[in-house]
C-alpha positions as CSV (number, residue, x, y, z in Angstrom):
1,X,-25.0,6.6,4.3
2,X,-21.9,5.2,3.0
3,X,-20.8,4.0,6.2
4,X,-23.9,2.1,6.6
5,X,-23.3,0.4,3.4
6,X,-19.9,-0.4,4.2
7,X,-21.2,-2.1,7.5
8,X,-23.5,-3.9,5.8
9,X,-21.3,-5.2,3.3
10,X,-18.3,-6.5,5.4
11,X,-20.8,-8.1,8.0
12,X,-21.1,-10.3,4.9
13,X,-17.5,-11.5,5.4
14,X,-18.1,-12.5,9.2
15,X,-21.2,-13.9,8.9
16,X,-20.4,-16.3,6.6
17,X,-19.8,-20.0,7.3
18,X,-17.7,-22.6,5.7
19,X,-18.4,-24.1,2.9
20,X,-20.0,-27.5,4.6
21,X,-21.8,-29.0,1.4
22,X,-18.8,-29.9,-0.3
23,X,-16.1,-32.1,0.7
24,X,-12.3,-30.7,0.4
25,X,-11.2,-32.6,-2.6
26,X,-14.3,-31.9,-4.4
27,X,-13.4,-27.7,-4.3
28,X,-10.6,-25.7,-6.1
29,X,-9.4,-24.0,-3.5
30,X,-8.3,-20.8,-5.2
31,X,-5.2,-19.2,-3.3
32,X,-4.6,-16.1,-5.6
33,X,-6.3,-14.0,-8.5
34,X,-4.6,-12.3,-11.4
35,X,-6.8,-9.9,-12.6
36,X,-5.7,-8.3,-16.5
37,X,-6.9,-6.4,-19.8
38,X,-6.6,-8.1,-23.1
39,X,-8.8,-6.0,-25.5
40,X,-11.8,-4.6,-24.2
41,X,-12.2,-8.0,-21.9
42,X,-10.7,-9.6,-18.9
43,X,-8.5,-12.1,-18.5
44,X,-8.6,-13.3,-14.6
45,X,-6.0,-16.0,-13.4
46,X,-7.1,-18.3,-10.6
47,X,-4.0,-20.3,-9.0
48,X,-5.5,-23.5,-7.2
49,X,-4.1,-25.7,-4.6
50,X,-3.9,-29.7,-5.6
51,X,-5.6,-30.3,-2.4
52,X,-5.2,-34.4,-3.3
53,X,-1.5,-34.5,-3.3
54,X,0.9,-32.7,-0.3
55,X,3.5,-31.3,-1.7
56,X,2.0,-30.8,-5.5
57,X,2.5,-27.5,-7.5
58,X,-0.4,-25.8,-7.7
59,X,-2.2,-25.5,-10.8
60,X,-2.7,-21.9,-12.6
61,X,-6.0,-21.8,-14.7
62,X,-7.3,-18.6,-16.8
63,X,-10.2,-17.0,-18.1
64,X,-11.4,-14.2,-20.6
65,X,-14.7,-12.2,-20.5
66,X,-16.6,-9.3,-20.8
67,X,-16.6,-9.0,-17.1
68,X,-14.5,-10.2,-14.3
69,X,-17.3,-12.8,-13.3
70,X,-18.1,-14.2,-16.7
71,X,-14.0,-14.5,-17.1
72,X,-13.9,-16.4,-13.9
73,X,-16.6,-18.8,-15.1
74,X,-14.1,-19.5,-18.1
75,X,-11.9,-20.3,-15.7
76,X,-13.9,-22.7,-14.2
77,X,-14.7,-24.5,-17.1
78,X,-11.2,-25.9,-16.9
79,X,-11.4,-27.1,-14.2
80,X,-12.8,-30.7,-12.9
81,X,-13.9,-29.1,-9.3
82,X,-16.1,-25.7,-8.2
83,X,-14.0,-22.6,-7.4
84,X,-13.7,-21.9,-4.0
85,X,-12.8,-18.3,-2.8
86,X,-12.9,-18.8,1.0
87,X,-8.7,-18.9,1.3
88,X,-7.9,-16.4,-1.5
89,X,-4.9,-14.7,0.2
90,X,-3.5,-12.3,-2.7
91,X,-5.6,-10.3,-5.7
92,X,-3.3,-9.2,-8.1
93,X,-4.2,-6.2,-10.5
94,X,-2.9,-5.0,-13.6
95,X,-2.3,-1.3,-14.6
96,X,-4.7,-1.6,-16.9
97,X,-7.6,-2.7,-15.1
98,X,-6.8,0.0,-12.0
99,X,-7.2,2.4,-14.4
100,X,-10.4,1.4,-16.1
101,X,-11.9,1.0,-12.5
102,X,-12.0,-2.1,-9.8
103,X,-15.8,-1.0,-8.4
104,X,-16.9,-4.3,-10.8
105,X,-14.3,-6.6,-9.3
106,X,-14.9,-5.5,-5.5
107,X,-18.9,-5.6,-6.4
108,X,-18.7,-9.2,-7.6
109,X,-16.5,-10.2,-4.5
110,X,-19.1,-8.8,-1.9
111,X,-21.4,-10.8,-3.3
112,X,-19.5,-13.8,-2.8
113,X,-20.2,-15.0,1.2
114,X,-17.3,-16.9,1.1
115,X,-15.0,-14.3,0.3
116,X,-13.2,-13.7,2.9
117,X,-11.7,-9.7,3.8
118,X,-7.9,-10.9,5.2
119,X,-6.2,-11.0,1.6
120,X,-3.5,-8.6,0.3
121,X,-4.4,-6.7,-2.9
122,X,-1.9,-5.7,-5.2
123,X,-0.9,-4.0,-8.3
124,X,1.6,-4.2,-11.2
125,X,2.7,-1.5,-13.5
126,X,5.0,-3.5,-15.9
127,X,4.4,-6.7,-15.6
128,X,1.5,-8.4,-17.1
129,X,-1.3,-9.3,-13.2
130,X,-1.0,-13.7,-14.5
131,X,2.8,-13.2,-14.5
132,X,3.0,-12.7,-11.1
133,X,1.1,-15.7,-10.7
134,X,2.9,-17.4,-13.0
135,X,6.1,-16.8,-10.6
136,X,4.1,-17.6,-7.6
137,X,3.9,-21.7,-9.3
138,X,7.0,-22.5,-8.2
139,X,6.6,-21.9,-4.4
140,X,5.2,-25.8,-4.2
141,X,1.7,-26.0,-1.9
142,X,1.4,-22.6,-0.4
143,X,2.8,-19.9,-3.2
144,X,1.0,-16.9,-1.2
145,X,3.8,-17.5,1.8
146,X,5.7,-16.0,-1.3
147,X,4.0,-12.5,-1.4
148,X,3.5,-12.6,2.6
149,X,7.3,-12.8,2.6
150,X,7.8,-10.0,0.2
151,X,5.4,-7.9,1.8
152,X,6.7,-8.2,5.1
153,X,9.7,-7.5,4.3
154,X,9.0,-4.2,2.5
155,X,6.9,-3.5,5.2
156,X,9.8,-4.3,7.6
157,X,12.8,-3.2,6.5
158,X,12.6,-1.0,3.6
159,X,9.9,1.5,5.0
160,X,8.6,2.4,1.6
161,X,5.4,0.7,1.3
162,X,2.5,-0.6,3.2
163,X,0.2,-3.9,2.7
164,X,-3.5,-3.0,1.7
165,X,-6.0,-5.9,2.6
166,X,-9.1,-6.2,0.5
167,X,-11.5,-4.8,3.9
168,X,-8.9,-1.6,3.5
169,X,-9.8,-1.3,-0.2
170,X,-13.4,-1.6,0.1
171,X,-13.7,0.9,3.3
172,X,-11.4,3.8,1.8
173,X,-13.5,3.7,-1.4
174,X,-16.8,3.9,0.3
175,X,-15.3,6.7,2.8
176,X,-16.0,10.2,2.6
177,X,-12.7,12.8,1.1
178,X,-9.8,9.5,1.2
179,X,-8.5,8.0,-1.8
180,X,-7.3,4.5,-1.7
181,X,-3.7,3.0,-2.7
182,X,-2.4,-0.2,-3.4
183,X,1.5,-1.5,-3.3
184,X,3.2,-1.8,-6.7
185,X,4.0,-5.5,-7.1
186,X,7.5,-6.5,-10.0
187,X,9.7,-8.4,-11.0
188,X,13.1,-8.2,-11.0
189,X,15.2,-11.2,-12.1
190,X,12.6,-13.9,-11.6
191,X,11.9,-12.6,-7.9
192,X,9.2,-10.8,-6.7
193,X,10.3,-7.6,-5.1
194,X,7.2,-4.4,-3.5
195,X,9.0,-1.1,-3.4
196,X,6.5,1.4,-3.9
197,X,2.3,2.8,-4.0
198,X,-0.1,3.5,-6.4
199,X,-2.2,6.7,-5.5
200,X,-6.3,6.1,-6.7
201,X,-8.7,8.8,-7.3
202,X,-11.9,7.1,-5.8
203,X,-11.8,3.6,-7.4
204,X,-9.7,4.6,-10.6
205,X,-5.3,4.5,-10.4
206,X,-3.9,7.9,-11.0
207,X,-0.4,7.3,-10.5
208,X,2.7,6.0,-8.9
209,X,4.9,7.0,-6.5
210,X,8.8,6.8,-6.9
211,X,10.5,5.2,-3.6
212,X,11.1,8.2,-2.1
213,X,7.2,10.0,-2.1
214,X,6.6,6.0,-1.2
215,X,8.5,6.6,2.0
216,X,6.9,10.1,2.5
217,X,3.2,8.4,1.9
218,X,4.0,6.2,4.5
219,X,4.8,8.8,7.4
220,X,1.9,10.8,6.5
221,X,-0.3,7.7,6.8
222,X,1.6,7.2,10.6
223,X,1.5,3.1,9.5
224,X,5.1,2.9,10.9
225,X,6.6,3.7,13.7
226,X,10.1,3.7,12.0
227,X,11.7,4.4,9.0
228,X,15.1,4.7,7.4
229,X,16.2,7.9,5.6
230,X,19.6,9.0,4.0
231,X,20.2,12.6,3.9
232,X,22.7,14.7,2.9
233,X,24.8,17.3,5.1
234,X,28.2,18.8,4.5
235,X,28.3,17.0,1.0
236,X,28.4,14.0,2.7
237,X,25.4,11.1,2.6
238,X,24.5,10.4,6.3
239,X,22.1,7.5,7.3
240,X,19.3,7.9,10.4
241,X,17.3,4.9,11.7
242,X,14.1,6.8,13.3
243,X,12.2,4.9,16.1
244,X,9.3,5.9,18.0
245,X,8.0,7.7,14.6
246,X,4.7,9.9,14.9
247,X,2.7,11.8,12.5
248,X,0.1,14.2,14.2
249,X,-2.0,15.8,11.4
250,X,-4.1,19.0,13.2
251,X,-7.4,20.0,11.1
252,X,-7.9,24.3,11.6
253,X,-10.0,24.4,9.2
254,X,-10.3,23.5,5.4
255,X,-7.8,25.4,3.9
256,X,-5.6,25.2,6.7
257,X,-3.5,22.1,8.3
258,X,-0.4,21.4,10.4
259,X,1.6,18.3,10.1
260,X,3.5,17.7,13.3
261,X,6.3,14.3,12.9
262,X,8.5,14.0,15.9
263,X,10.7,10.4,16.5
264,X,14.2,9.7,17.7
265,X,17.0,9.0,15.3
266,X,19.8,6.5,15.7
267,X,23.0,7.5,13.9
268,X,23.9,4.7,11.4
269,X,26.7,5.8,8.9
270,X,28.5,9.3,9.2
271,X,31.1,9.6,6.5
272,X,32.5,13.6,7.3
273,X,34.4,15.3,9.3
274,X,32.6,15.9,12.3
275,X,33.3,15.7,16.0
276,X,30.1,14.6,17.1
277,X,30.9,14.6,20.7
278,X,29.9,18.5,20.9
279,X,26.6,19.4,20.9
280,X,26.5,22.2,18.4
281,X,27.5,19.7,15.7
282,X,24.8,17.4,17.1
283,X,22.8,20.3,17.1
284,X,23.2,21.0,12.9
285,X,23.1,17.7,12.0
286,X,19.2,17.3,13.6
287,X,18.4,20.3,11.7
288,X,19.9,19.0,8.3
289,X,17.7,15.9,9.6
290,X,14.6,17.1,9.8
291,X,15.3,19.8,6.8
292,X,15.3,16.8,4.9
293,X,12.0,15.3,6.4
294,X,10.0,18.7,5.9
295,X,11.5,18.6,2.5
296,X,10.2,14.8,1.8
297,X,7.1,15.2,3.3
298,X,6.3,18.4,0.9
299,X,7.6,16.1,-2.1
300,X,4.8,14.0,-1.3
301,X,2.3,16.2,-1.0
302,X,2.8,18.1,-4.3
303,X,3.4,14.8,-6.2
304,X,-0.4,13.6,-4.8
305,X,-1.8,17.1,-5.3
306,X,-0.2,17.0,-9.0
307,X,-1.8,13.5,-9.4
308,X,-5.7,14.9,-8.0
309,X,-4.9,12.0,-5.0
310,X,-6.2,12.1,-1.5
311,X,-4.5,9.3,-0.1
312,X,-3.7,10.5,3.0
313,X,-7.4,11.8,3.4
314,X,-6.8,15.3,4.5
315,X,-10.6,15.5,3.2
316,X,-11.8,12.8,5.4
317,X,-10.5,14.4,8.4
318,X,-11.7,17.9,7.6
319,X,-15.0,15.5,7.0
320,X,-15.0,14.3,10.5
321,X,-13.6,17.1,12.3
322,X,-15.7,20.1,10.4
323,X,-18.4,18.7,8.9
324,X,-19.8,22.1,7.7
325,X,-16.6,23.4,5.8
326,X,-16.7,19.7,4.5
327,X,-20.4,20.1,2.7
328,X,-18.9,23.5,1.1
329,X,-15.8,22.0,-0.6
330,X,-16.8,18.1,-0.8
331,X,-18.5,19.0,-4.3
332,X,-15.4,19.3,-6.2
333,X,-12.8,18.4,-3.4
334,X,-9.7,16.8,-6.0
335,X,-9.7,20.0,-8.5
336,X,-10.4,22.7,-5.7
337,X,-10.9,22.2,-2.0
338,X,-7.6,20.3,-2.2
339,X,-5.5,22.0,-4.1
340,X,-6.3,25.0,-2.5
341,X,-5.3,23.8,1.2
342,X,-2.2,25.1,2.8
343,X,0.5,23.1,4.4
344,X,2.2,24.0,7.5
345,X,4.8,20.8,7.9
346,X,7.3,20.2,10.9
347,X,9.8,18.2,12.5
348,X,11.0,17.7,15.3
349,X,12.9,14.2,15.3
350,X,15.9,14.0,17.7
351,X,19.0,12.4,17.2
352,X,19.7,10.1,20.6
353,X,22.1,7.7,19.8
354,X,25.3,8.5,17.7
355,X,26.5,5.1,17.8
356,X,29.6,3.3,19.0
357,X,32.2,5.6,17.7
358,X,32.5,9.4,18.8
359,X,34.5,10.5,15.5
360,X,34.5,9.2,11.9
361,X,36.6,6.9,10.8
362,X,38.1,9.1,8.3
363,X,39.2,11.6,10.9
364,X,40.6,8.9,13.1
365,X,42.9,7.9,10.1
């Protein structure tokens, strides 16, 4: 039944047709949306594109209500044009409001057929949701290029997080045994940086993940098919690029599942001792590697079991896969079914390429 609702919702985002009854200058085209607590009420931040002038700032207007709509009206009492949703391309959420729920803010934005479902959704733990937005003023006509950039680059380079569009919100919280999460949006010295999740039970925040579970969440997922990981062997920190990265999650039943990673490792940085032209050293430093993996990947798991979070929805695959054992343990799945599961995790990542030099610098000194 869900999924049929879920159908039926996003075919609202497709059918929908532009917004022909007004001409351009006569809309605030709203870019991003701050969403934040003050009190009991909202406060939602709308930043709008000066669609009369090129290169103009855009303008950040703000709202305070009861409910996220009646706040957004505020909002639009300031301003001299109707709000126009149909190119939002970030929603940015406060702590505060993940925690008391977003079911009210994704209801109200169904609703809206202009809405769009290609826009990154965010959160912040520290920062106040209209701060970000705030930031985002000073990146002239097209501030959201400003949070793709960030995000890409997290998504890129560091490994550790993943973008969430607003269709990826709406379908994990209408799915069946998956938990939704969201990338943790700060700043640090006036610049926007992403560097790890937040972990949802249902529609309600339970948590955050440090970097490191961040990177673990993001294998389990299989999103990338790299990442980066420093590891230590022989008291020595050794750095691994892994390529061709793939996480293989096998259901037996529902208190039993085997995660399977396997990916091929590029030697980066090897600061020891080690004559890595035989293979028996090759040999122990893969198993130190993917010590270190199983290690990370059962970090994870015990941080989103001590947080009640299935993000990686190890319930929606026992949902799919055995429907039956599914029914017996869907009733209270976050306090039992899950907790009670148990965790077979390997790897079996290879190290192919050792790099241009065949002995450390140190040793060749």
């Amino acid at each position: 039944m869900k999924i049929k609702i879920l159908l039926i919702m996003l075919s609202v985002f497709f059918l929908s047709g532009c917004y022909s009854s007004h001409e351009i200058n006569e809309l605030a085209i709203v870019t991003s949306l701050s969403i934040d607590l003050k009190g009991e009420t909202y406060e939602v931040g709308a930043l709008v594109k000066d669609t009369k002038a090129k290169d103009a700032e855009p303008i950040l207007y703000s709202g305070h209500g009861i409910t996220f709509a009646e706040a957004l009206n505020n909002a639009q009492s300031k301003m001299a044009t109707k709000i126009y949703l149909a190119h939002i391309d970030t929603l940015v959420i406060s702590k505060e409001v993940a925690e008391k729920g977003v079911l009210d803010i994704i209801d109200y934005l169904l609703r809206k057929p202009q809405t769009k479902e290609k826009f990154y959704v965010l959160l912040t733990e520290q920062d106040k949701a209209k701060d970000i937005l705030n930031l985002l003023t000073n990146s002239l006509a097209y501030p959201s290029n400003a949070v793709r950039g960030v995000m890409k680059a997290s998504d890129d380079f560091s490994f550790d997080t993943t973008a969430v569009l607003y269709a990826d919100l709406v379908d994990t919280i209408l799915k069946e045994g998956i938990d939704t999460i969201l990338p943790v949006i700060e700043i640090t010295d006036d610049k926007l940086s992403i560097n790890k999740m937040a972990v949802f039970k249902k529609d309600k925040l339970q948590g955050f993940l440090d970097t490191n579970n961040s990177k673990g969440l993001n294998i389990l997922l299989n999103k990338n098919k790299e990442t980066a990981l420093t590891f230590n062997f022989e008291d020595t920190n050794v750095f691994v690029n892994i390529d061709n990265l793939d996480t293989k999650i096998k259901i037996f039943n529902s208190k039993n599942i085997e995660i399977n990673i396997t990916g091929l490792g590029n030697l980066d940085e090897l600061n020891c001792d080690l004559d890595i032209t035989e293979q028996k050293n090759i040999d122990k430093l893969t198993q130190a590697l993917n010590n270190d993996v199983q290690k990370l990947i059962r970090g994870t798991i015990n941080e989103l079991l001590y947080l009640q979070s299935d993000s990686v929805g190890f319930g929606y695959k026992i949902y799919t896969s055995k429907p039956n054992e599914w029914k017996k343990n869907n009733h209270n799945w976050h306090n039992q079914g899950y907790q009670n599961i148990d965790f077979i995790v390997n790897s079996s990542i290879q190290i192919k390429d050792l790099g241009a030099l065949l002995q450390c610098v140190k040793e060749a000194t």
